[in-house]
C-alpha positions as CSV (number, residue, x, y, z in Angstrom):
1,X,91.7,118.6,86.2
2,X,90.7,115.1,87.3
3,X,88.3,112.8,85.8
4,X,86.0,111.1,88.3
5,X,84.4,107.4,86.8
6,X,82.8,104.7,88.5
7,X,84.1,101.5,89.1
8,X,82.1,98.0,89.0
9,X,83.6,95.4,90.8
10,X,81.9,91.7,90.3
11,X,82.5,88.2,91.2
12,X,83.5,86.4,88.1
13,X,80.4,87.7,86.0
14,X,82.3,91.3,84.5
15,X,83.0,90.0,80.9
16,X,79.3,89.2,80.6
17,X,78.4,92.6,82.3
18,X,80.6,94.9,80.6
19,X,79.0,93.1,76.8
20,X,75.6,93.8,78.3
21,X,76.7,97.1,79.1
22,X,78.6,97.8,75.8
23,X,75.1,96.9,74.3
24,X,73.5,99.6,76.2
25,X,76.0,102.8,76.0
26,X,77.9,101.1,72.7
27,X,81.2,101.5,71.6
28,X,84.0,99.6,72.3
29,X,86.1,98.9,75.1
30,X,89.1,100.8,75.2
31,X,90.8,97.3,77.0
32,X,90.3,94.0,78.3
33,X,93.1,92.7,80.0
34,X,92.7,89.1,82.1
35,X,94.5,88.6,85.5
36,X,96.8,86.0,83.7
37,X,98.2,89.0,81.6
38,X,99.6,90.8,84.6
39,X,103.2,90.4,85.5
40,X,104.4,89.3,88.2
41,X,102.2,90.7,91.3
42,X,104.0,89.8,93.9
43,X,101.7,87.5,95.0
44,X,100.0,84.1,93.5
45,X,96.8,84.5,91.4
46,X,95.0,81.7,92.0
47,X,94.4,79.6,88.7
48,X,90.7,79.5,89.0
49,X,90.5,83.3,88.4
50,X,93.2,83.6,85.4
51,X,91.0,83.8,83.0
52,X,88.8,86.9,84.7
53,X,88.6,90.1,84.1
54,X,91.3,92.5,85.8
55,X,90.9,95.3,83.8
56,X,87.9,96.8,81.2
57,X,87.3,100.2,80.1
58,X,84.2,101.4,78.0
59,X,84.2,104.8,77.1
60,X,80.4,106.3,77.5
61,X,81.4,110.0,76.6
62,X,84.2,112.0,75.9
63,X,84.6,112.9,79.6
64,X,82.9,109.8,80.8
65,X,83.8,105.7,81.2
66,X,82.8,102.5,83.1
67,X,85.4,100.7,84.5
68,X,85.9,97.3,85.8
69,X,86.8,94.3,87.5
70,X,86.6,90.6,89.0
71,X,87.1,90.1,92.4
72,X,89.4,87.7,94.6
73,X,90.8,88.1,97.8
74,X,93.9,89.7,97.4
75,X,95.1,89.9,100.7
76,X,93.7,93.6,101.2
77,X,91.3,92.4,104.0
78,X,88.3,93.7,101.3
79,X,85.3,91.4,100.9
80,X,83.3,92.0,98.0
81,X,79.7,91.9,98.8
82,X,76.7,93.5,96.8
83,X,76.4,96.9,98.1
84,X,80.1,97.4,98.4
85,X,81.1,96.8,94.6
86,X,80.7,100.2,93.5
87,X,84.2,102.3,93.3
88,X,84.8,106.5,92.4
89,X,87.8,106.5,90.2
90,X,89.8,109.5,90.5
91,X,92.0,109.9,87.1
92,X,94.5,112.8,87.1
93,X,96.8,114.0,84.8
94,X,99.0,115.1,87.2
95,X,101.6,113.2,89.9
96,X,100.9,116.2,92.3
97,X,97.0,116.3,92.1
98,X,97.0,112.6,92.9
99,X,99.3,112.6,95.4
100,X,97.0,115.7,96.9
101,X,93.6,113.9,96.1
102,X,95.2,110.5,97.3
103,X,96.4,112.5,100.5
104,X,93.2,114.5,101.7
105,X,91.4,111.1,101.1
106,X,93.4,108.9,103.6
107,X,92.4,111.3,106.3
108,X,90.6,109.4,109.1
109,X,90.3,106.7,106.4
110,X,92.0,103.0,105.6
111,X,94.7,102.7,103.0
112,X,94.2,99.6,101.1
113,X,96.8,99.8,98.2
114,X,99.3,103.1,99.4
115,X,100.1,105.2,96.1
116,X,102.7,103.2,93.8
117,X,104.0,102.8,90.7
118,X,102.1,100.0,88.8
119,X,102.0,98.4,85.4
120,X,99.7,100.4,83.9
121,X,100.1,103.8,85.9
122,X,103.2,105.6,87.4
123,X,101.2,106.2,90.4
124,X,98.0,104.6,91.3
125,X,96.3,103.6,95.2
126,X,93.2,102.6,96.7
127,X,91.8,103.6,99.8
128,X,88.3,104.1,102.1
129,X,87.4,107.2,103.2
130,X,86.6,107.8,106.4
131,X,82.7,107.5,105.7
132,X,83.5,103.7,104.3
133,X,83.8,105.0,100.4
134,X,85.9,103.4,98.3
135,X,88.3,105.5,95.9
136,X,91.1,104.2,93.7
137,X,93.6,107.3,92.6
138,X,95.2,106.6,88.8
139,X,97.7,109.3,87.8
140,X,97.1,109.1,83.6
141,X,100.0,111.6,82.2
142,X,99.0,113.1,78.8
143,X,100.2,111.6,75.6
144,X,102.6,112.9,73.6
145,X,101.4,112.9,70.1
């Protein structure tokens, strides 16, 4: 069954967010990875932003987590504005219940990232609704112990 999280997206100021909110909830984050940690994206990240946030998780409950992000203009045609910097955050543990979520989601709506194999996740895509929602799709297979 999928996992459904929210997604903060901020311009430059997520570190200092994701502290304050780690303050709040506590725990700790379950990772902090920095655009200049990424391999190669197949495109240039500009060297003012190498330091920012690309990734942070804070668990808030077993079933629960804040994610999130800085933002720069990755070529997607998405401008980050207050208002538009909240994201639903679809995690499955299975490649056919993304694929299916990932699917029924596109209908009427824009594809912004098309359902791929990344880094972190063997299948992962963003898209917009068709009522201007924005969902990302991350396909997290189970862990062997």
């Amino acid at each position: 069954m999928a996992k459904v999280n929210v997604y903060l997206t901020f311009n430059g100021q997520c570190e200092a967010a994701f502290n304050f909110y780690k303050s709040v909830f506590g725990g700790e984050f379950d990772g902090l990875y920095r655009f200049r940690d990424m391999p190669d994206a197949g495109f240039p990240i500009p060297e003012a932003i190498r330091d920012q946030v690309m990734h942070v998780g804070l668990p808030v409950s077993g079933d629960t987590a804040l994610y999130g992000s800085d933002s720069f203009d990755d070529g997607t045609g998405h401008q980050l504005v207050q208002g538009n910097n909240v994201t639903i955050c679809v995690n499955s543990q299975s490649a056919d219940e993304s694929r299916r979520i990932f699917e029924a989601l596109s209908v009427n709506g824009t594809v912004r990232m098309p359902l791929a194999e990344t880094f972190w996740s063997p299948l992962y895509g963003l898209v917009c609704d068709q009522f201007g929602i924005e969902w990302m799709v991350n396909y997290e297979p189970l862990q062997e112990d």
